[in-house]
N, C-alpha and C positions, 0 to 999 in steps of 0.2 A: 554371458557368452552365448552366441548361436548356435557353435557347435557346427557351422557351415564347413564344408570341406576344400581344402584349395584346388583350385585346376590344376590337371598335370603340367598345362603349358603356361601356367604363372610365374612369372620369377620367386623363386625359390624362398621363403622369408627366413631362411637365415641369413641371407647378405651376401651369401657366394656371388650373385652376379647370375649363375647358371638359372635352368629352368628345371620346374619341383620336378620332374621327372628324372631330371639328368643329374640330379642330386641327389636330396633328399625321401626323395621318393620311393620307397619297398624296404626302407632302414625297419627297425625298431619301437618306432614311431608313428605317428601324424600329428600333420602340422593342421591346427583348426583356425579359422576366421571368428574374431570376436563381433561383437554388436557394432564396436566403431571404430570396424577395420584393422586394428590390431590379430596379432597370430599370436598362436601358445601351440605349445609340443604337448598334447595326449599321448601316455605311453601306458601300456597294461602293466600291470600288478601283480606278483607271483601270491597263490592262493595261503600262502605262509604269513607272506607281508599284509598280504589283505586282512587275514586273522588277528595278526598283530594290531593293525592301524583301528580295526574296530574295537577290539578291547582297550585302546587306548582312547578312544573318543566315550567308551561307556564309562572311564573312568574320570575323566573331564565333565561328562554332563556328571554324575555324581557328585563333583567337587561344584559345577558351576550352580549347582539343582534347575539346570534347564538341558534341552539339547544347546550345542555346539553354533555360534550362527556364522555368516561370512566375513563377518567382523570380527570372529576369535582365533586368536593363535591355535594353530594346531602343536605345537609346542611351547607356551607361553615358557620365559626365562631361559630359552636358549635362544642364543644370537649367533649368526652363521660365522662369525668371524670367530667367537671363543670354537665351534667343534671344528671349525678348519686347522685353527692355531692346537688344538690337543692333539689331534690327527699328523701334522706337521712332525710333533714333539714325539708321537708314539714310532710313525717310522726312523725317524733319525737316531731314537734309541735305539730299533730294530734294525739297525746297520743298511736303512735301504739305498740303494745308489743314491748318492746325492742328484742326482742328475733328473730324478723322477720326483724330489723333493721340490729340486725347482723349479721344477713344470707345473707342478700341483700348485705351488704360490703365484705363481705368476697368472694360471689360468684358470686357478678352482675346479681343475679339470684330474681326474685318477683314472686312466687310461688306462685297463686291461684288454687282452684277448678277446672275454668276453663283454664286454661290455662295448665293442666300440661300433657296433647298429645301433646302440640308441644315441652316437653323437652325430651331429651333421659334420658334412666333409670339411665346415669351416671352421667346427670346433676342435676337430682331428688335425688339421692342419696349425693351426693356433698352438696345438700343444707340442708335435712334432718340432717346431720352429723352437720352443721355448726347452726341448730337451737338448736341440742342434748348439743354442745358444750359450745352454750352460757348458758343454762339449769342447765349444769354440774359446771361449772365456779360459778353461783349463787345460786346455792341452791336448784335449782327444780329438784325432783325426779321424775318429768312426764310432759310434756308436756300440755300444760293448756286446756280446753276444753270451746269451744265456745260458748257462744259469751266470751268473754276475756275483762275484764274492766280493765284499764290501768291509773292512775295518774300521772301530771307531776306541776311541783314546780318551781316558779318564785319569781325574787327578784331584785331590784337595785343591790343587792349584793349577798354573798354567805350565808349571814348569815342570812336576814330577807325577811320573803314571804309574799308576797303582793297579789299575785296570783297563785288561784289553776284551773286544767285544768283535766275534768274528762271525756274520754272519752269512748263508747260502740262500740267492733269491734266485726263484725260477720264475717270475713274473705272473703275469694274470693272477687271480685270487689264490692261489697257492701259497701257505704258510712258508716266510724261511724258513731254516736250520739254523740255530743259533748255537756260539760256544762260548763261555766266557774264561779268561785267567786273571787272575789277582794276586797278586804280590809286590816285593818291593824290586827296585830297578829291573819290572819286566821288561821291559822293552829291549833291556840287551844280553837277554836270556836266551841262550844259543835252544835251549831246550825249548823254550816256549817258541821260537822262531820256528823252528821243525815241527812241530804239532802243529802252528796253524800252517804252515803249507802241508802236513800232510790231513790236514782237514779238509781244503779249497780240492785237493787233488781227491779225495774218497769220492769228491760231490759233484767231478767235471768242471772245475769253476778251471777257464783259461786265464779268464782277466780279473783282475781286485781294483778298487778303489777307494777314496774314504778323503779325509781329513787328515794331515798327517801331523797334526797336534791333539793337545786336551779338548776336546768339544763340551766337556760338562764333568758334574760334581760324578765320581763313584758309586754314589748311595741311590737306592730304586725308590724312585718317586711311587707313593702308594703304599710303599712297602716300609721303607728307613724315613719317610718324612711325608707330608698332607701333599697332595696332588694341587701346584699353582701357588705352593707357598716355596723360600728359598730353605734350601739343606743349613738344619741347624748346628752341620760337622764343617761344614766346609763355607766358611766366610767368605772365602777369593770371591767364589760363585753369586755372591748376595746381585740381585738385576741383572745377574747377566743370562739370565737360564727363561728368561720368560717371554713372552710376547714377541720381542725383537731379538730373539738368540739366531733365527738365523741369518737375516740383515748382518749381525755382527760375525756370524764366521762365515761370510762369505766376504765383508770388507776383510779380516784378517785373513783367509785365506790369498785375498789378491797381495798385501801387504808381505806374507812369508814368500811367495812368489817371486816377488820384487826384490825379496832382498836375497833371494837362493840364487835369481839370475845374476845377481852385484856380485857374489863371492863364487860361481865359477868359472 
């Protein structure tokens, strides 16, 4: 790489169309010119992560008994698609709007507050579309306003919930609030029904959303069973919990859809 810098009056090399100044240009970033013409995003380093990333290469040269070369994974045995797909798996338990799940899949993009100077205007835009789109697909006529209270439904089966999972997201890197109930026929527990509205209401939350079936087994991955294998309590669940669980409850979400418009 040359490490050349682009003109401010270049067309922009993320693909906008605009010129790098009218884009790209004063973000988070730069965009640099390779040997054969190609661009890459150089972006700095928080002196944390720097810390991190070099104890992790002294322990790779360790393990390789050389230095690192340009030919070596800087993470050899992790593949972007398994930490995208665990990532997937860890919000959707942490009750996060779906609506940001789907953005994430569609675009490999995790969109906060802070973070949105190191995207270009094309990839902000790309994600914004693909949060509009899950919006439009279910029903929402606008975009939720935060903090965003999110429900999600568990069950040995498809059919009976044992546990409810209510959590408080206030966006950007800021942890939710999470609450859980477990028991039997929660779900038409007048008691439990008041608790989490008077959960959503302690925390500001104007709007909920969720799944409004079982989305998965009861039991904590990690914790009741191995992380990527299926729960050895709950059979229902055997393939439906991995790789492709949320392809599949976004097909059944369209399908209870379908058949909630037939019956009113």
């Amino acid at each position: 790489m040359s490490g050349g810098k682009i003109s401010r009056n270049s067309p922009c090399p993320c693909g906008s169309g605009k010129k790098y100044k009218r884009c790209c240009w004063g973000k988070d970033f730069d965009w640099v010119e390779g040997a054969e013409g190609n661009s890459s995003r150089s972006a700095p380093i928080s002196e944390e992560l720097a810390a991190d990333l070099a104890d992790h290469l002294e322990m790779q040269s360790a393990q390789l008994g050389r230095d690192p070369g340009p030919d070596d994974l800087v993470f050899p045995g992790l593949l972007a698609e398994h930490a995208e797909h665990e990532l997937s798996q860890a919000m959707l338990t942490a009750g996060i709007d779906p609506a940001i799940i789907y953005a994430f899949e569609k675009t490999g993009f995790l969109v906060t507050e802070d973070n949105q100077e190191s995207l270009s205007d094309l990839d902000l835009e790309e994600w914004r579309e693909a949060v509009e789109e899950y919006n439009a697909m279910n029903g929402r006529d606008e975009e939720l306003e935060l903090p965003v209270g999110t429900l999600a439904y568990y069950g040995p089966d498809d059919a009976f919930t044992s546990k409810i999972v209510a959590s408080v997201n206030f966006g950007g890197e800021a942890e939710p609030i999470i609450r859980r109930w477990v028991g039997s026929a929660i779900r038409e527990d007048q008691l439990v029904k008041e608790e989490i509205d008077e959960f959503f209401q302690e925390h500001g939350v104007s709007s909920a959303g969720g799944f409004p079936f079982n989305i998965g087994c009861p039991h904590e991955e990690g914790e009741d069973f191995t992380v990527g294998e299926d729960c050895p309590f709950c059979p229902y669940w055997e393939g439906k919990q991995g790789a492709d669980r949320w392809d599949l409850l976004c097909e059944k979400l369209e399908r209870w859809r379908e058949e909630n418009e037939e019956t009113e």
